[in-house]
C-alpha distance (Angstrom), angle and dihedral (degrees) to the residues before:
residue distance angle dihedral
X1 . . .
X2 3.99 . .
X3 3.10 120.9 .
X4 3.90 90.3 -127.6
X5 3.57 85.7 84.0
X6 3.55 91.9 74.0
X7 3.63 97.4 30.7
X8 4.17 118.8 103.7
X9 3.74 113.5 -101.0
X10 3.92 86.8 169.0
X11 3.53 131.2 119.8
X12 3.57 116.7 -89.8
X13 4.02 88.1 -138.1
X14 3.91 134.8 42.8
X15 3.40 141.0 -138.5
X16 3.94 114.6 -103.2
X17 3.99 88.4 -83.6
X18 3.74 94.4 59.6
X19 3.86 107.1 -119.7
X20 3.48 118.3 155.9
X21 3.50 101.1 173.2
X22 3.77 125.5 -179.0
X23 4.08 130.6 170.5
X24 3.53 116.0 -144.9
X25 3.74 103.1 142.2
X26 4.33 79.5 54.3
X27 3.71 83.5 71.2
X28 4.07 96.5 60.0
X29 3.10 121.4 100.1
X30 3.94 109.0 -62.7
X31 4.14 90.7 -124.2
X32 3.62 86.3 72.0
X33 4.17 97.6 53.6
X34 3.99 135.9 17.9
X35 3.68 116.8 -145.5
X36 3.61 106.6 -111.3
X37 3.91 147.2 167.8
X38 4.16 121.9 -141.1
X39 3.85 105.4 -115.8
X40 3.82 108.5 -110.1
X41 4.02 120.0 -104.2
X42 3.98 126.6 -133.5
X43 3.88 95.9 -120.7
X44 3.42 122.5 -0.6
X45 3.77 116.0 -159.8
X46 3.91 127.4 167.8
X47 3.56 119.4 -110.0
X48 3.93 104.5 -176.1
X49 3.89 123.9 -16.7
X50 4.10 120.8 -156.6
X51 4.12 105.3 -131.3
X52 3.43 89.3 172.0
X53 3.71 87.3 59.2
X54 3.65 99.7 40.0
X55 3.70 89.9 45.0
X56 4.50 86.1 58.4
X57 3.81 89.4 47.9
X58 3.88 98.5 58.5
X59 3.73 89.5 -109.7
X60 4.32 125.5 135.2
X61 3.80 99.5 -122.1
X62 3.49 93.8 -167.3
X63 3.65 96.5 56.4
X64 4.14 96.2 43.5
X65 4.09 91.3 48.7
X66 3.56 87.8 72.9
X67 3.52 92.0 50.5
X68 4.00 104.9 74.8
X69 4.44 83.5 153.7
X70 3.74 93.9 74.2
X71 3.87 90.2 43.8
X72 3.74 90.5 57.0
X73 3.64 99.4 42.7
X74 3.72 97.8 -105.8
X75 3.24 92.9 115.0
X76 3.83 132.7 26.1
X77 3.93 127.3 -130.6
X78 3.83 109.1 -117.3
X79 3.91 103.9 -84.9
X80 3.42 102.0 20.6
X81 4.16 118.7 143.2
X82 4.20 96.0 -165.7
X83 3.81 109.2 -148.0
X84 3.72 138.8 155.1
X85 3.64 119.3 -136.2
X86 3.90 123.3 -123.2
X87 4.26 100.4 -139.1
X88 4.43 119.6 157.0
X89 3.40 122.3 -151.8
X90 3.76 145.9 -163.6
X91 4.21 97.2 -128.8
X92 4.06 112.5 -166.4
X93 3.79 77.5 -14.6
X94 3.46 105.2 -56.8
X95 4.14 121.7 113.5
X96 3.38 120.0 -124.4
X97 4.18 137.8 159.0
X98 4.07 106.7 -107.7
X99 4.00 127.4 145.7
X100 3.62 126.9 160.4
X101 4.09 104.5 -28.8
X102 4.06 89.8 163.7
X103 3.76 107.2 18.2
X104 3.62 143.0 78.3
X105 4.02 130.1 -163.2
X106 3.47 116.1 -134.3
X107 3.39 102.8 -175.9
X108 3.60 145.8 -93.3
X109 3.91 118.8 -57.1
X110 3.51 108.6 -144.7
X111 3.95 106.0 -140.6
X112 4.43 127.0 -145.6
X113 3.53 85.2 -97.1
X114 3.84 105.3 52.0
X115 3.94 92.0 -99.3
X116 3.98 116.6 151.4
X117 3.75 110.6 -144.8
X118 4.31 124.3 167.1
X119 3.78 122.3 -124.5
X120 3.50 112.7 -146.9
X121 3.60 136.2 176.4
X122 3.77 115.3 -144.1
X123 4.11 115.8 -152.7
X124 4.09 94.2 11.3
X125 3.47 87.5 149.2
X126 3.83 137.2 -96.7
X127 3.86 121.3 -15.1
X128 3.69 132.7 177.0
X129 3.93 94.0 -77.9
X130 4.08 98.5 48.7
X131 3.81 89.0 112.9
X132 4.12 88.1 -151.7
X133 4.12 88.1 -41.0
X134 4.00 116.5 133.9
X135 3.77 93.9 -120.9
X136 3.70 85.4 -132.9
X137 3.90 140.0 116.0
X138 4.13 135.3 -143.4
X139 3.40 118.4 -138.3
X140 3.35 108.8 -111.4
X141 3.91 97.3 62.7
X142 3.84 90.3 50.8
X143 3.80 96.2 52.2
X144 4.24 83.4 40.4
X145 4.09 83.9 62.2
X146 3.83 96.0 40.4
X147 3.55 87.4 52.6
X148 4.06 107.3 40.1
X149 4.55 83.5 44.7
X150 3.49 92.7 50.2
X151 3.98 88.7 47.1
X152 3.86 89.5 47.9
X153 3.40 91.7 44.2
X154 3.87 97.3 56.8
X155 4.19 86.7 41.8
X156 3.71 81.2 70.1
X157 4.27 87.4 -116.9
X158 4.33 109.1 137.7
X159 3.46 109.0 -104.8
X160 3.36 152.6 174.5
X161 3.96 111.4 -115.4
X162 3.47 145.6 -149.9
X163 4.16 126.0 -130.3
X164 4.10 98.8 174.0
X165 3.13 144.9 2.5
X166 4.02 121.3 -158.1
X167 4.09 132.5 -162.5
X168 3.72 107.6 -139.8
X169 3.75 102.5 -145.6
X170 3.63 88.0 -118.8
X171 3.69 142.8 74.3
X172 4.03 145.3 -100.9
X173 3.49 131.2 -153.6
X174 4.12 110.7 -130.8
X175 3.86 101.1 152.8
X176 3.98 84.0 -53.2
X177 3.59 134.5 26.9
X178 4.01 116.9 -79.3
X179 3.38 138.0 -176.3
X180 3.89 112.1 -109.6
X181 3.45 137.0 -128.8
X182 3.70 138.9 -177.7
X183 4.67 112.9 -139.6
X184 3.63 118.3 -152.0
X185 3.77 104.1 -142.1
X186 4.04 127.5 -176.7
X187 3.41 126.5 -162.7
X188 3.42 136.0 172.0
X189 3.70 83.5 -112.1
X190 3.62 136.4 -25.5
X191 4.40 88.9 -133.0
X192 3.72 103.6 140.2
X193 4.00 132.1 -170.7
X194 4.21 84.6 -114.4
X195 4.18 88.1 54.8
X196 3.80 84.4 65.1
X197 3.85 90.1 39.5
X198 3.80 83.1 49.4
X199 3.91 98.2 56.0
X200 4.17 83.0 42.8
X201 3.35 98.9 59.1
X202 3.53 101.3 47.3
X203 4.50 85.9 56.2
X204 3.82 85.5 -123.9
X205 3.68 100.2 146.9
X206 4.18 89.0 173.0
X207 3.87 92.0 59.3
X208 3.69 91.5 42.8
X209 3.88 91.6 53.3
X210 3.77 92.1 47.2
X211 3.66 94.5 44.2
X212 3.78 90.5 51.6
X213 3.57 91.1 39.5
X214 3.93 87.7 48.8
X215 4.23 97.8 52.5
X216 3.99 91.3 45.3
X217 3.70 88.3 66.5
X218 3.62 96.9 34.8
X219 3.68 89.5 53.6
X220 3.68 123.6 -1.2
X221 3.97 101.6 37.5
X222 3.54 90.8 156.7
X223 3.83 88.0 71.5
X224 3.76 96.6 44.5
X225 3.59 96.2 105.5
X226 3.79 93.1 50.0
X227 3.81 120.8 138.6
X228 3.59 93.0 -132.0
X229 3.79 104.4 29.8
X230 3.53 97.8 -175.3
X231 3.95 99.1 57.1
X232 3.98 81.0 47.7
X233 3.28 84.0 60.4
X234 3.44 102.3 45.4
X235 3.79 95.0 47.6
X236 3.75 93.9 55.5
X237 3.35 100.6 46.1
X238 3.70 86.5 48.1
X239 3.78 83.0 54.3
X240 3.65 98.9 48.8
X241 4.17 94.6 50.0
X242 3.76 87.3 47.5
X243 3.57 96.2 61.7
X244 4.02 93.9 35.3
X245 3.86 87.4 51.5
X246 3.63 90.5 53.5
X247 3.64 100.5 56.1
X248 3.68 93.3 44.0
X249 3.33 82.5 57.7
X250 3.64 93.8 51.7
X251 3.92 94.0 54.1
X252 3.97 93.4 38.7
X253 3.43 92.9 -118.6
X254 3.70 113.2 155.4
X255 3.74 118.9 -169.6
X256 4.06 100.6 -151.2
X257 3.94 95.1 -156.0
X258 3.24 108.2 59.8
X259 3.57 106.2 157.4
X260 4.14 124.8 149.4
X261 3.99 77.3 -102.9
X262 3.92 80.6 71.5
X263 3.37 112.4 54.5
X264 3.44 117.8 88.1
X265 3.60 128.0 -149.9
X266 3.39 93.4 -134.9
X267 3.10 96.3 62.6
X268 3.95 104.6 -112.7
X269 4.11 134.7 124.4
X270 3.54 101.0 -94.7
X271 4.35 128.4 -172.8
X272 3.82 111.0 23.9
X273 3.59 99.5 -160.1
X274 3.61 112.7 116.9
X275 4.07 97.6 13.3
X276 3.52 124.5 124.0
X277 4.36 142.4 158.8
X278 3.45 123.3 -111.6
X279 3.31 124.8 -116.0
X280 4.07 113.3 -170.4
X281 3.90 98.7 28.3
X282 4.18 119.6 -108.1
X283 3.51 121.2 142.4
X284 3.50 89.9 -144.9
X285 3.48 92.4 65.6
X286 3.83 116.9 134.4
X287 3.97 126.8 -179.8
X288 3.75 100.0 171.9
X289 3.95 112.7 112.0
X290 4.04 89.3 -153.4
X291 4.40 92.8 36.8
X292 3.89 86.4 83.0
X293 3.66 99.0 147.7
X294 4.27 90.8 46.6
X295 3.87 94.2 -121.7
X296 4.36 80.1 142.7
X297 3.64 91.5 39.1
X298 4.02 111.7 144.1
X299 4.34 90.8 -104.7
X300 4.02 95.7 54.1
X301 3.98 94.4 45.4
X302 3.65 79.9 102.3
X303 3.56 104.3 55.3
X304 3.68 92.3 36.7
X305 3.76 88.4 62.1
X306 3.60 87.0 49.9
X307 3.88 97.4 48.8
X308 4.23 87.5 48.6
X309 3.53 92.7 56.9
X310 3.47 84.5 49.8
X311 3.60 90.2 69.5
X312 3.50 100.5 41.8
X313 4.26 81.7 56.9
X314 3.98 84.2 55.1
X315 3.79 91.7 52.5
X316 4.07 97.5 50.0
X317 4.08 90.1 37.8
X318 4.17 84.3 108.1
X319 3.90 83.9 56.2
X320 3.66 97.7 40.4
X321 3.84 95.5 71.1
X322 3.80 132.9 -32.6
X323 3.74 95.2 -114.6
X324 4.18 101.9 69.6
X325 4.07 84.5 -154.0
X326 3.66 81.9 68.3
X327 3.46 101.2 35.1
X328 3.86 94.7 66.0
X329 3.94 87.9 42.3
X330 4.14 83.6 63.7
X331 3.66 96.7 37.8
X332 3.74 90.7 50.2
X333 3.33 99.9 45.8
X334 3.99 96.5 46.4
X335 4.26 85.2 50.6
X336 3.84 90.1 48.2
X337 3.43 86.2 64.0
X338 3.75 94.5 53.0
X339 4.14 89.0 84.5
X340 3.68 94.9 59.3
X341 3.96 100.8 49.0
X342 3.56 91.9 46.9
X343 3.66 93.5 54.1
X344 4.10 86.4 45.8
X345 3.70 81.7 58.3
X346 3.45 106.5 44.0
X347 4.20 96.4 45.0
X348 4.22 80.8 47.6
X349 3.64 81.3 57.0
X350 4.09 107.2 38.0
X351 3.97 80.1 49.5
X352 3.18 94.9 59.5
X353 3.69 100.4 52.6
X354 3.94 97.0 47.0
X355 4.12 83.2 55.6
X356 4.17 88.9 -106.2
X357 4.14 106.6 155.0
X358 3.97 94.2 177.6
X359 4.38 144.3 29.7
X360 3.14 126.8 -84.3
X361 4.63 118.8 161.6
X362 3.68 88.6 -127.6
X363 3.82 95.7 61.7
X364 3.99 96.7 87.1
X365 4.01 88.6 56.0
X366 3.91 91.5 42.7
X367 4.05 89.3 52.5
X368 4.03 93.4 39.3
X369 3.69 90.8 43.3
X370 3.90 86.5 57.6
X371 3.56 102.1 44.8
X372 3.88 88.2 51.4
X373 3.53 91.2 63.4
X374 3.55 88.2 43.4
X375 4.22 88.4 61.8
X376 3.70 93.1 44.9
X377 3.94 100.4 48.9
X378 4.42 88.4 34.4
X379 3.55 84.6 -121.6
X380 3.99 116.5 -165.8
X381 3.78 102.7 -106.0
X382 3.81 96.6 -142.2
X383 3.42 101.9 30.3
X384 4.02 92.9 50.3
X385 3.97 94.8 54.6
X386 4.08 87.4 43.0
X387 4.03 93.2 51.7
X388 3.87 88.8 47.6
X389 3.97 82.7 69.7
X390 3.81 102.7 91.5
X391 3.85 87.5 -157.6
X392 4.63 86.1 65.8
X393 3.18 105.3 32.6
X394 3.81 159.2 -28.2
X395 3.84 116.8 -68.5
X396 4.05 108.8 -128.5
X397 4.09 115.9 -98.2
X398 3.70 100.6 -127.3
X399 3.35 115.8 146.5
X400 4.04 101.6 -126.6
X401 3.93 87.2 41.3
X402 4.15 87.1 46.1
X403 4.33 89.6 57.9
X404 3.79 85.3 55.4
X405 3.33 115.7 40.2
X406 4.31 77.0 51.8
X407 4.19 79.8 62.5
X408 3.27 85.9 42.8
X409 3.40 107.6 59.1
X410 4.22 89.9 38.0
X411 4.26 78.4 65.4
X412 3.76 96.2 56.8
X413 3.96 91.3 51.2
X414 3.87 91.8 58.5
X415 3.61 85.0 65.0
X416 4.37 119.1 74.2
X417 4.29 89.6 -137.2
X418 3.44 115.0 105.9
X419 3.82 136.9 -117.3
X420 4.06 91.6 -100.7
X421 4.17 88.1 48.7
X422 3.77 95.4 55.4
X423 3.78 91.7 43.3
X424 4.11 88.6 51.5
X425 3.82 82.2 48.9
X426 3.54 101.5 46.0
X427 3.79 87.8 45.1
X428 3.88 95.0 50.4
X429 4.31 90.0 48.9
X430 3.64 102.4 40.0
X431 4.10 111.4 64.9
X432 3.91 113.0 -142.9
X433 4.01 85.7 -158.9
X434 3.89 126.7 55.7
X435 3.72 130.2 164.0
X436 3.86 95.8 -92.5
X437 3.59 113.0 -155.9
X438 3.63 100.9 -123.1
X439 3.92 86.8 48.7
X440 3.44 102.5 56.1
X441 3.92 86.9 38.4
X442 3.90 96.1 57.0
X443 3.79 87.2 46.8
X444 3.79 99.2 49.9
X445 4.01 89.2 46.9
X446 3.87 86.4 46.7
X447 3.96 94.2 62.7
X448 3.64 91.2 31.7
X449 3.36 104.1 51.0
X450 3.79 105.6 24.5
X451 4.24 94.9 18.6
X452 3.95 77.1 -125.0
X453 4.05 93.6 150.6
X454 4.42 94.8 175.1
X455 3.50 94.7 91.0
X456 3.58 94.3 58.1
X457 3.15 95.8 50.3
X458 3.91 88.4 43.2
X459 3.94 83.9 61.8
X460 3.54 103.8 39.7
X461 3.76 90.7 52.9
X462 3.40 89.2 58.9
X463 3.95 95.6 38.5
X464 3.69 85.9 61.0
X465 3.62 96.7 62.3
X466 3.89 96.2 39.7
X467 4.02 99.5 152.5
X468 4.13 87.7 54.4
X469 3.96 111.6 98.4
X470 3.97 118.9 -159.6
X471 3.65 145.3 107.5
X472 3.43 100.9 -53.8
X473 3.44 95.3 43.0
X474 3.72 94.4 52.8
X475 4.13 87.9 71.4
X476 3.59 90.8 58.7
X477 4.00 100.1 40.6
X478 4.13 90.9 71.3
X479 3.42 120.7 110.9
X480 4.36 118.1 -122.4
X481 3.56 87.8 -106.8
X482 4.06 81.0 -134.5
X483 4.06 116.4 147.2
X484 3.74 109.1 -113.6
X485 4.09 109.6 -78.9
X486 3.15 85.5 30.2
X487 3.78 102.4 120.0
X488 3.76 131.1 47.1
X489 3.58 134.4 -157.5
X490 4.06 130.6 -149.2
X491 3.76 130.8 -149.7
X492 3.94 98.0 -141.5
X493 3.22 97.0 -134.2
């Protein structure tokens, strides 16, 4: 592939909305996306709009949060080249055709700076790859996403994130009848493990090549050049889902979906429909209404991750090396590797939030020691690693927790940093705010139900600052109180 594909043919200035819209991924191979136009709404009218966000991509706020038309695909930003993208994946395991059945791409802003971001609308109505869906969105779910992003966002976790989101003036069916929406959502692209499995299971070693070719300058640059640019490939994005699995780790965020559909190349969280944080810690905690046998459950995240990139190895085996013998000797020795730079990550991670600044072997049993404890006394997951901080709060006095936090503190004085540096560390790794369940559940049913929008806005102004501890914090730092089980998520779809 050229590398004009990737290259800017935008205009250097924008119109007095601040679109600066270019279409790269247009100029792929046209198995991999059908031109496409969002199906226009009754009456669009804004719900929320990001100005923070708008403000990052070059774009005048003020001007586009009059303009609820564009963000429901009535209307189309100057520039734009609507398509839906054609994308497989292996769901709970099982492979199956998909691509966008309820979103359209918009393009890619072009930011200030040069940055390349997608602009998407989510539940724009039917498109070539519904398979009988509605192509449409409720409410609820959309605000659910702008509200878990933003959240990851300000946790410092990549993410995808959301600009807009849009009722529809007219209704969807989920079980009931709900008012629908339409959610603006940018990413730094929308390239998924199941686009490659796509372009694989059609034998079209061209689009494969291009596609691969295409994502290496889109995100990896740096390997561009390589001699085998699909191993590059699969090595940095191997990278890149390490580290992300690590922190979500670190938060107790588990992401409830996550089919090969879900992984993004880029390395960013992607589809927040049935995520959620855990409150009492237990890796086999599942929220998912449909993940009844756990296989997304918060302790396999890891080897989930692993066994997706497994599949994108399978789909660039043809690039890999001529002889397939060979191939699957590369792929399985870059995916063996996959264990190893997780755990890197993660002990980086756990270090950080018990205040460690160097190595020592004995760390992995000191942090697995803890989070045993943790499981047998249901231990809050946030609020346990923010009360070990002596600077918050008091540590409890049980007596199994007592012998370890004595190990514990013999760790921090092999290190030279001081007791006032490890408490700045711990504080600046371990969030006092997370998007509790209940929270983010009483807000979404107040703008649903009552069109009452303050407390979301109440909770995403504290979600924003999550590593800042005070009174108004405090409300949002309690745990549901619910029994384990207790609460379900959906997918909206």
């Amino acid at each position: 592939m050229s590398e004009s594909v990737i290259s800017s043919s935008a205009p250097t200035t924008s119109g007095p909305s601040g679109w600066n819209l270019e279409n790269s991924y247009a100029r792929l191979p046209t198995m991999l996306h059908e031109a496409f136009k969002p199906t226009p709404v009754k009456e669009p009218r804004m719900v929320v709009f990001n100005h923070a966000l708008a403000e990052e991509l070059g774009l005048n706020g003020a001007a586009l949060a009059q303009q609820a038309a564009i963000f429901a695909g009535n209307e189309l930003p100057e520039g734009a080249a609507p398509l839906a993208q054609a994308y497989a994946g292996h769901q709970y395991g099982n492979f199956t055709g998909l691509g966008d059945g309820r979103a359209i791409l918009l393009g890619e802003q072009i930011t200030p700076s040069g940055k390349r971001f997608d602009v998407q609308l989510k539940g724009s109505g039917p498109t070539p790859f519904s398979r009988r869906g509605d192509g449409r969105a409720a409410l609820g779910p959309m605000l659910r996403e702008y509200i878990i992003s933003e959240a990851m966002h300000a946790l410092g976790i990549p993410t995808t994130r959301s600009l807009a989101v849009v009722t529809t003036g007219e209704k969807v069916w989920r079980q009931e009848m709900l008012p629908g929406a339409v959610l603006t959502r940018i990413a730094a692209s929308h390239i998924r493990v199941g686009t490659f499995e796509w372009a694989a299971a059609h034998g079209d070693q061209d689009a494969l090549r291009a596609l691969t070719d295409y994502t290496l300058r889109r995100h990896y640059p740096e390997h561009a050049g390589a001699e085998v640019p699909a191993l590059a490939l699969l090595q940095a994005v191997m990278e890149r889902q390490s580290q992300l699995i690590a922190q979500w780790q670190c938060v107790g965020f588990i992401h409830g979906v996550m089919n090969t559909d879900n992984m993004a190349l880029s390395g960013e969280t992607i589809d927040y429909g049935p995520c959620a944080f855990m409150d009492a810690f237990d890796p086999a905690t599942v929220f998912s209404s449909i993940d009844r046998n756990g296989r997304y459950a918060y302790g396999n995240q890891p080897q989930i991750a692993q066994w997706n990139l497994a599949r994108l190895a399978e789909a660039l085996l043809p690039l890999l090396h001529p002889d397939e013998k060979q191939a699957v000797e590369i792929a399985n020795t870059a995916i063996e590797g996959f264990k190893t730079t997780f755990e890197g990550h993660w002990l980086a991670g756990m270090r950080a939030k018990l205040g460690l600044f160097t190595e020592e072997p004995t760390d992995r049993t000191l942090i697995e020691s803890l989070l045993v404890w943790m499981r047998e006394q249901k231990a809050d997951f946030t609020n346990t690693f923010r009360a070990l901080n002596p600077a918050e709060a008091v540590p409890p006095e049980e007596p199994a927790f007592a012998i370890w936090h004595v190990q514990w503190q013999a760790r921090l004085k092999q290190q030279p940093q001081s007791a006032e540096e490890v408490a700045e560390r711990m504080r600046a790794h371990n969030p006092a705010v997370i998007p509790r369940n209940h929270k983010v559940e009483e807000a979404l049913a107040a703008a649903v139900e009552s069109s009452d929008l303050s407390v979301m806005q109440r909770l995403l102004g504290v979600l924003t600052r999550p590593y800042e501890a005070g009174e108004e914090q405090a409300e949002y730092g309690m745990p549901s109180g619910l029994a384990p089980g207790a609460y379900q998520t959906f997918c909206g779809t």
